[in-house]
C-alpha positions as CSV (number, residue, x, y, z in Angstrom):
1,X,-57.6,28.0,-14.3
2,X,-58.3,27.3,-10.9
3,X,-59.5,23.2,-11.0
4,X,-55.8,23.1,-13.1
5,X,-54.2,24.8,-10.5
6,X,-55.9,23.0,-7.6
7,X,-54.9,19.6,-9.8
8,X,-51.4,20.2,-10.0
9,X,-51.0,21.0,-6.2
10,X,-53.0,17.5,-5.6
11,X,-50.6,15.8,-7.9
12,X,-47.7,17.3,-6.1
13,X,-48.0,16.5,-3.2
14,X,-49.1,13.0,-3.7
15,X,-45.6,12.3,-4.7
16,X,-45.4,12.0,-1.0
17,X,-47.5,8.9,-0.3
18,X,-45.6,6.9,-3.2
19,X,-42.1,5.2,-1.3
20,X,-40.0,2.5,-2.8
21,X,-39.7,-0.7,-0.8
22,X,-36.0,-1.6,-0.6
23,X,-34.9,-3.1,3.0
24,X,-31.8,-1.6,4.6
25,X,-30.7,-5.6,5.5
26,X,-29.4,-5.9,1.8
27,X,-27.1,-2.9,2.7
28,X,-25.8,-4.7,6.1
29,X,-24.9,-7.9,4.1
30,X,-23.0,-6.1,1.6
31,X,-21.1,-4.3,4.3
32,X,-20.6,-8.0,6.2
33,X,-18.9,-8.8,3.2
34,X,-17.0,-6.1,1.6
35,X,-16.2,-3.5,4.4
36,X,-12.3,-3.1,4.5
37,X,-12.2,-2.5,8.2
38,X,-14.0,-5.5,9.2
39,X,-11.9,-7.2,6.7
40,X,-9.1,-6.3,8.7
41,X,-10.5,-7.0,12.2
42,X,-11.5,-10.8,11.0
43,X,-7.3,-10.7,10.2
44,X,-6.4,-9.2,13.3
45,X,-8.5,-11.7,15.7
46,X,-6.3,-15.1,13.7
47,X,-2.9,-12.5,14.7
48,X,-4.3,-12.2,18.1
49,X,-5.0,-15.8,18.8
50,X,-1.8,-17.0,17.4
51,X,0.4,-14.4,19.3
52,X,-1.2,-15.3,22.8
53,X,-0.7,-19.4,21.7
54,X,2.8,-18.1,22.0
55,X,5.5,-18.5,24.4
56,X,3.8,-21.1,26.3
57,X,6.7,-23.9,25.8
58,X,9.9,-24.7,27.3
59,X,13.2,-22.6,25.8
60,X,15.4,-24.6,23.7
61,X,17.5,-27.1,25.5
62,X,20.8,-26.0,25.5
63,X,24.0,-28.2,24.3
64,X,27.6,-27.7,25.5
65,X,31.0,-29.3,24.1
66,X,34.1,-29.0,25.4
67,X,37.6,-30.1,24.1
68,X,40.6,-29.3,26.2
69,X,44.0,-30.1,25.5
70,X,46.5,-31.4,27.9
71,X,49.5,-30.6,29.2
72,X,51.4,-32.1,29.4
73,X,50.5,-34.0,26.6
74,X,51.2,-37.6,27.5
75,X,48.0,-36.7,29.5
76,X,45.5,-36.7,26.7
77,X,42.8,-34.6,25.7
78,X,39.5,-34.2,27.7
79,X,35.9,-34.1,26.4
80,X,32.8,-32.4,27.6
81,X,29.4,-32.8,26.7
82,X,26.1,-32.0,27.9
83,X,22.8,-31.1,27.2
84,X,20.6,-29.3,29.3
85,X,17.2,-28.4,29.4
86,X,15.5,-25.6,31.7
87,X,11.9,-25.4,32.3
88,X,9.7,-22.8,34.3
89,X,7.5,-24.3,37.4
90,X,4.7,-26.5,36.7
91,X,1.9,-23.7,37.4
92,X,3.4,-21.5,35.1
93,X,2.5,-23.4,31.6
94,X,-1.1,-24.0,33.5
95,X,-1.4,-19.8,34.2
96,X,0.0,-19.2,30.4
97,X,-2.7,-21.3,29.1
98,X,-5.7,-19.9,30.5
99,X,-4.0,-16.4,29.9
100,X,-4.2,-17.6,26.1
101,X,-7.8,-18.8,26.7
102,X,-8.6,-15.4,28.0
103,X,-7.1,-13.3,25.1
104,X,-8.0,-15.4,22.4
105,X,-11.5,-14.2,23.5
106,X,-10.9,-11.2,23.9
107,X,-9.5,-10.6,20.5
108,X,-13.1,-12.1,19.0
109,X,-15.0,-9.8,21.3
110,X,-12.8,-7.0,20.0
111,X,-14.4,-8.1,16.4
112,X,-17.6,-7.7,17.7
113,X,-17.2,-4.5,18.8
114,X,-15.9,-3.5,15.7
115,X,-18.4,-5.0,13.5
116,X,-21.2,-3.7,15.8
117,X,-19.4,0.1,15.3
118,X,-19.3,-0.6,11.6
119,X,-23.2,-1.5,11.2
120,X,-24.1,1.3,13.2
121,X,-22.2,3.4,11.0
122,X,-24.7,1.6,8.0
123,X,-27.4,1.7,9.6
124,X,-27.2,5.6,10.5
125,X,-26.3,5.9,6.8
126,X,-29.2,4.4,5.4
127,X,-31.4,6.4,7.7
128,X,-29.9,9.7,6.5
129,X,-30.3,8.8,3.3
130,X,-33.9,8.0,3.1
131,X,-34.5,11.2,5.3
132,X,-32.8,12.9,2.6
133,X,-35.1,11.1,-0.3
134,X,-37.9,12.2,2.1
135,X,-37.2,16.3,2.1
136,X,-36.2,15.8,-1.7
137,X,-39.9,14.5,-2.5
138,X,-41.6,16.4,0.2
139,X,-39.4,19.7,-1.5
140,X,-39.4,18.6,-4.7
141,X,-43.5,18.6,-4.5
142,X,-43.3,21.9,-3.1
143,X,-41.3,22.8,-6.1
144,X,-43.8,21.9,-8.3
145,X,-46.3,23.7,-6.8
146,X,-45.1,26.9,-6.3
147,X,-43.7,26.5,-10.1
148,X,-47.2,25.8,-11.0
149,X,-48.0,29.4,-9.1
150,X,-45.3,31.1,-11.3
151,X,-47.1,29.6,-14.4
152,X,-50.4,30.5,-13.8
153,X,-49.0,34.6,-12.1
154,X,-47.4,34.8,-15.5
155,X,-50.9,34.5,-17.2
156,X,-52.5,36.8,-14.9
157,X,-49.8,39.5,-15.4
158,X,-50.4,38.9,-19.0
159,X,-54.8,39.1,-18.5
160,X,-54.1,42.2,-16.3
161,X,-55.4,40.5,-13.4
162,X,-52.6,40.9,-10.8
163,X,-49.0,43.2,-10.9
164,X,-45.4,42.5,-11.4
165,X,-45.1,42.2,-7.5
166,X,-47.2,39.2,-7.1
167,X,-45.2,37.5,-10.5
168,X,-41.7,39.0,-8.5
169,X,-43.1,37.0,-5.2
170,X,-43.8,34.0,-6.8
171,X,-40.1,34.1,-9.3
172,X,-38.5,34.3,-5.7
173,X,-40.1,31.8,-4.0
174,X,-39.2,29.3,-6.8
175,X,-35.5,30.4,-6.8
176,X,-35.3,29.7,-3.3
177,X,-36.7,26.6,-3.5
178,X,-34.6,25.7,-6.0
179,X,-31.2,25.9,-4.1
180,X,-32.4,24.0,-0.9
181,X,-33.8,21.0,-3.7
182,X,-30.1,21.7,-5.1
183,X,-28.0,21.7,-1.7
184,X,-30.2,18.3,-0.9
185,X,-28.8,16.7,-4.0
186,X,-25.4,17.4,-3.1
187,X,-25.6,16.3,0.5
188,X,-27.4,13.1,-1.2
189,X,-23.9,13.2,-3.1
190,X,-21.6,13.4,0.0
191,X,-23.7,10.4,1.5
192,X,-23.4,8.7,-1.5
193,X,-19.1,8.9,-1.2
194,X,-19.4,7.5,2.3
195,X,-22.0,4.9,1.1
196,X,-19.1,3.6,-1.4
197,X,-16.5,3.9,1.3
198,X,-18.3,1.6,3.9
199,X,-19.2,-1.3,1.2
200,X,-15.3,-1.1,0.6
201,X,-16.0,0.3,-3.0
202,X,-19.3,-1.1,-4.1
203,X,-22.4,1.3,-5.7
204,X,-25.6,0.7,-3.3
205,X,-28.2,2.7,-4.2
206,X,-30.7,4.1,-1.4
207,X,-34.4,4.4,-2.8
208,X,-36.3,4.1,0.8
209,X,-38.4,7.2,1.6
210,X,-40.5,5.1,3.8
211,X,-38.9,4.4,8.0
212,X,-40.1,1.6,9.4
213,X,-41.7,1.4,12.9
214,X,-40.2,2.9,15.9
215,X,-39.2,-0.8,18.3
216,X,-41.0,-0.4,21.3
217,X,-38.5,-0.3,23.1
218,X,-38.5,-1.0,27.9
219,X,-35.7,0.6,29.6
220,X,-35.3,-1.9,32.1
221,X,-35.1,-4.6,29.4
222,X,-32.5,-2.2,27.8
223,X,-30.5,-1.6,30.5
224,X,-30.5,-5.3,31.9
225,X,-28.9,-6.3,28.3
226,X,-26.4,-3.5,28.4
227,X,-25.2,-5.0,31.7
228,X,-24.5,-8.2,29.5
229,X,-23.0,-6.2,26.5
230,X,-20.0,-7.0,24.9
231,X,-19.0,-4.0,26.0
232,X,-19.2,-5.1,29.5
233,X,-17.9,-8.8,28.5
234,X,-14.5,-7.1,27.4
235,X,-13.7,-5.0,30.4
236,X,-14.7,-8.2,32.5
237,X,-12.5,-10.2,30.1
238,X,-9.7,-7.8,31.1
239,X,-9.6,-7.8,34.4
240,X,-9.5,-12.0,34.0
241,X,-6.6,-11.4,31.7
242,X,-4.9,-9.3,34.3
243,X,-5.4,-11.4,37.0
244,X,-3.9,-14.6,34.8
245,X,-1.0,-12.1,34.4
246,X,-0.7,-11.7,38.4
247,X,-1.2,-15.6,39.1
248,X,1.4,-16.2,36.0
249,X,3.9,-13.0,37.8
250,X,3.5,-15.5,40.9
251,X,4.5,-18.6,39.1
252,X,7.6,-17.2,37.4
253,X,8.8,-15.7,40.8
254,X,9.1,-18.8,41.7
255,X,12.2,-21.4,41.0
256,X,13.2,-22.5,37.4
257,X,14.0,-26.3,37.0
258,X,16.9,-27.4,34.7
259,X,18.1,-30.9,34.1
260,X,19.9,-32.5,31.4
261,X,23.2,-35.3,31.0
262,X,27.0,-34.1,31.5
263,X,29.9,-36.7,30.3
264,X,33.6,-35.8,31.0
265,X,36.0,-38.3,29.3
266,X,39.9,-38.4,29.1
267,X,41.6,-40.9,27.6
268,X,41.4,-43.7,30.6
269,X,38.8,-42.1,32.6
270,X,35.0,-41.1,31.7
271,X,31.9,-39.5,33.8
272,X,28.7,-40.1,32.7
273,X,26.0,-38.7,34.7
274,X,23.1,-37.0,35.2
275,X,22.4,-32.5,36.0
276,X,19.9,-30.8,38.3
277,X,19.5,-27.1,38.8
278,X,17.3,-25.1,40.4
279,X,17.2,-21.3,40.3
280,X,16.9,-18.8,43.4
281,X,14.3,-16.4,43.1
282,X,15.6,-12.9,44.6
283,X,15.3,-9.8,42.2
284,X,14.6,-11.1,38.9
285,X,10.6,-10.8,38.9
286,X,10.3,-8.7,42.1
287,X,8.6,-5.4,40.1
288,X,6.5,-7.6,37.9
289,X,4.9,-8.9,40.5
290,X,4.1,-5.5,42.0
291,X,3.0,-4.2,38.3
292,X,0.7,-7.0,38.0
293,X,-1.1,-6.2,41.4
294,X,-1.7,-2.6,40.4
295,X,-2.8,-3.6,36.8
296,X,-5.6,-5.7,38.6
297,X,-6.2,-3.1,40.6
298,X,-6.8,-0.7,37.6
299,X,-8.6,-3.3,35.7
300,X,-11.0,-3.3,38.7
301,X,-11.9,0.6,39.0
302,X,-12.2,0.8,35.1
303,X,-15.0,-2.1,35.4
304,X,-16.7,0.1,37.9
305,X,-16.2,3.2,36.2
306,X,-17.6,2.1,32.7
307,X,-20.3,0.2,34.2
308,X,-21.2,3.4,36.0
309,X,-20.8,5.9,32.8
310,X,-22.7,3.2,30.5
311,X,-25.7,3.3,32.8
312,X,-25.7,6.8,32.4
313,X,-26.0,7.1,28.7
314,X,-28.2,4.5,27.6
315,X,-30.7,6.6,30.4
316,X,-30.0,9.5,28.4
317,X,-30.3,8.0,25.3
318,X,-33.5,6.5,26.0
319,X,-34.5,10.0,27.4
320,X,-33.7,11.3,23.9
321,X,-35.4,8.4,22.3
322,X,-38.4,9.4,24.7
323,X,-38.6,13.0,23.6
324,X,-38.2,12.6,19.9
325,X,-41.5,10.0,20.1
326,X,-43.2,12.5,21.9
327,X,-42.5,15.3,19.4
328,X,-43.0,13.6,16.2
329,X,-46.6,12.5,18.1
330,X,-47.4,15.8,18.7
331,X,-46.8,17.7,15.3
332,X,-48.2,14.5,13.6
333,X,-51.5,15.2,15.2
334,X,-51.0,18.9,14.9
335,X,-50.4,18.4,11.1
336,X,-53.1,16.5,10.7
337,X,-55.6,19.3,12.0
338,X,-54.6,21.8,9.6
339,X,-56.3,23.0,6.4
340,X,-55.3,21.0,3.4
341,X,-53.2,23.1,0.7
342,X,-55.8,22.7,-1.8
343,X,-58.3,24.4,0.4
344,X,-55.5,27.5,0.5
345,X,-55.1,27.7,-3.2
346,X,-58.8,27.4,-3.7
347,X,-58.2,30.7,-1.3
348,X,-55.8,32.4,-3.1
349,X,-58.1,31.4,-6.6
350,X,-60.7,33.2,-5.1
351,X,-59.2,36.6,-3.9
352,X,-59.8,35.6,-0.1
353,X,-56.2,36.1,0.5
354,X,-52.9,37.5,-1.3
355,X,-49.7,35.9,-2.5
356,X,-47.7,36.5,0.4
357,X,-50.0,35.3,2.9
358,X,-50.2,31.9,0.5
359,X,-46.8,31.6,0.5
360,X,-46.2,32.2,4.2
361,X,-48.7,29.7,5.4
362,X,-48.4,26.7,2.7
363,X,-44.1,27.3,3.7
364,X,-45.0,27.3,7.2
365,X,-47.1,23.9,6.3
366,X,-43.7,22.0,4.5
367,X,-41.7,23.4,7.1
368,X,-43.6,22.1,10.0
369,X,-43.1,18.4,7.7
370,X,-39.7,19.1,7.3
371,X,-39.3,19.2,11.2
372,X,-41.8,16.0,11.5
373,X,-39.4,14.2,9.3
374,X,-36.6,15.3,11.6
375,X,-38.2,14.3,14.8
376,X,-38.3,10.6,13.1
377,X,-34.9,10.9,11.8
378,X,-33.6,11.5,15.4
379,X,-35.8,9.0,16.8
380,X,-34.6,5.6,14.6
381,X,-31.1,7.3,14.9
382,X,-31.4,6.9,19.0
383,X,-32.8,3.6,18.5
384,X,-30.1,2.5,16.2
385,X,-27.5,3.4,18.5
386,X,-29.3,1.7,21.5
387,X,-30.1,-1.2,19.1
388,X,-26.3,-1.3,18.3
389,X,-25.0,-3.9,21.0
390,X,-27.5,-6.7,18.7
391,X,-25.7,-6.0,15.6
């Protein structure tokens, strides 16, 4: 009885040594492809382009006719006619189209940003999931074993060798077991909705229970390419966009040219001629210009206030990143001094210690995995979200 019951706990837990090889880039591709909100964003940067391609031309010329009658009416009639057309100052179509320059990019970079939020979103996804395939085969081998200990305290019970107490101990510690393998399931369930929802509908099954490598990963390097992060590249792009919008405020405060042909004609006289007009710039664009100056202004402290909070929490981040290596280093090492399980039941075979003192110590054992697991959850998640601004 006790080689079979040493056996079955070495069968169990090599469960754990067995992952599936799946890579998490099939996963991103599908999401390239089918994710509705990126969908959307690849729309929205063509509406974005077009709209700031707009406005950038003359108005319509404008055409006037006039027919007046005379009186009296051995005078004749008289005709008008003239066409005019009225254009803004030179500088203002050159201001308008590097203003369309500037938000054209900006709408891509807004894509970017998007789809960089939208694989993170994957990523952490997939790295829940295969922590969740993890605890389900590190709990489901612990299942097995402590069912394999309810098996063999039922045959005791029945030989007369232990009491109801020890069989009670063991029923319990499989029904516990049982709802945490049961309330994994389910979360792997919830995950599951919000797998279909990010590949815009389609089934992608997770098998990973293997993570790969932690990236080694310099905070200097880190923090120099953060500097040059879209992030950064949008706010910089906004404060060019608002200072085209000041230089373009200047232009149209200044005057607005018009020309076009006039003709006057009564029956035996007629004008032909040429128009000029040029406006007077008094109130018309006076608080546009001031707006424009403060929007620069603004666009200037936000630049210094992001780069500023940015700094801040990639440090922390990488802190994070820091501590979770450390712990998962430590508890791997400590785990890996411990007393293997089989040693414990070969124990509890022999009488050298009870039930309960089995149970506490091998649950004290998976638990200590569960929280290594953890520990390397945490630590690709930090990575992922640092890694996020190469997505």
């Amino acid at each position: 009885m006790k080689t079979r019951l040493i056996i079955a706990i070495g069968l169990s837990l090599g469960m754990l040594v067995q992952p599936l090889a799946q890579n998490s880039d099939a996963l991103m591709k599908l999401v390239l492809e089918q994710n509705r909100k990126l969908i959307v964003a690849r729309e929205a940067v063509q509406v974005a382009i077009l709209e700031a391609g707009t406005g950038n031309t003359p108005p319509d010329p404008q055409v006037e006719f006039g027919y007046l009658f005379g009186k009296p009416t051995d005078m004749g009639n008289r005709i008008d006619f003239g066409i005019t057309q009225q254009v803004d100052f030179p500088s203002a179509y050159v201001n308008r189209s590097k203003l369309r320059k500037i938000l054209s990019s900006q709408a891509e970079l807004e894509y970017i940003l998007t789809r960089q939020e939208v694989l993170l979103e994957a990523r952490r996804l997939w790295i829940e999931q295969v922590h969740l395939n993890q605890l389900r085969d590190l709990l489901g081998a612990r299942l097995h074993q402590a069912r394999t200990i309810e098996f063999h305290m039922e045959r005791k019970v029945e030989a007369g060798e232990v009491g109801i107490l020890e069989l009670g101990q063991s029923r319990l510690m499989v029904a516990s077991l049982e709802g945490e393998y049961e309330e994994l399931l389910a979360l792997s369930g919830d995950l599951q909705l919000s797998l279909r929802e990010i590949t815009g509908g389609e089934d992608f099954e997770i098998k990973d229970s293997l993570y790969p490598q932690a990236l080694p990963i310099v905070a200097d390097t880190m923090l120099e390419a953060y500097r040059l992060s879209p992030y950064v590249q949008y706010y910089s792009q906004e404060l060019q966009a608002k200072e085209a919008e000041l230089n373009l405020a200047v232009s149209m405060h200044l005057p607005k040219l018009s020309a076009g042909y006039y003709s006057e004609s009564i029956p035996t006289e007629a004008f032909r001629g040429f128009r000029l007009g040029l406006s007077v710039p008094l109130w018309e664009n006076a608080n546009t210009l001031k707006r424009a100056k403060k929007e620069v202004a603004f666009a200037e402290a936000e630049i210094d206030r992001y780069a500023f909070h940015q700094e801040k929490e990639v440090r922390q981040k990488l802190n994070k990143l820091e501590s979770y290596r450390t712990r998962a280093q430590k508890l791997e090492d400590a785990l890996g001094t411990v007393n293997s399980l089989s040693l414990l039941a070969t124990s509890l075979e022999n009488g050298e210690i009870s039930l309960s003192e089995y149970f506490y110590t091998s649950d004290f054992y998976f638990r200590n995995q569960a929280q290594l697991l953890r520990y390397k959850k945490e630590l690709l998640l930090q990575e992922a979200d640092l890694m996020r601004i190469y997505l």
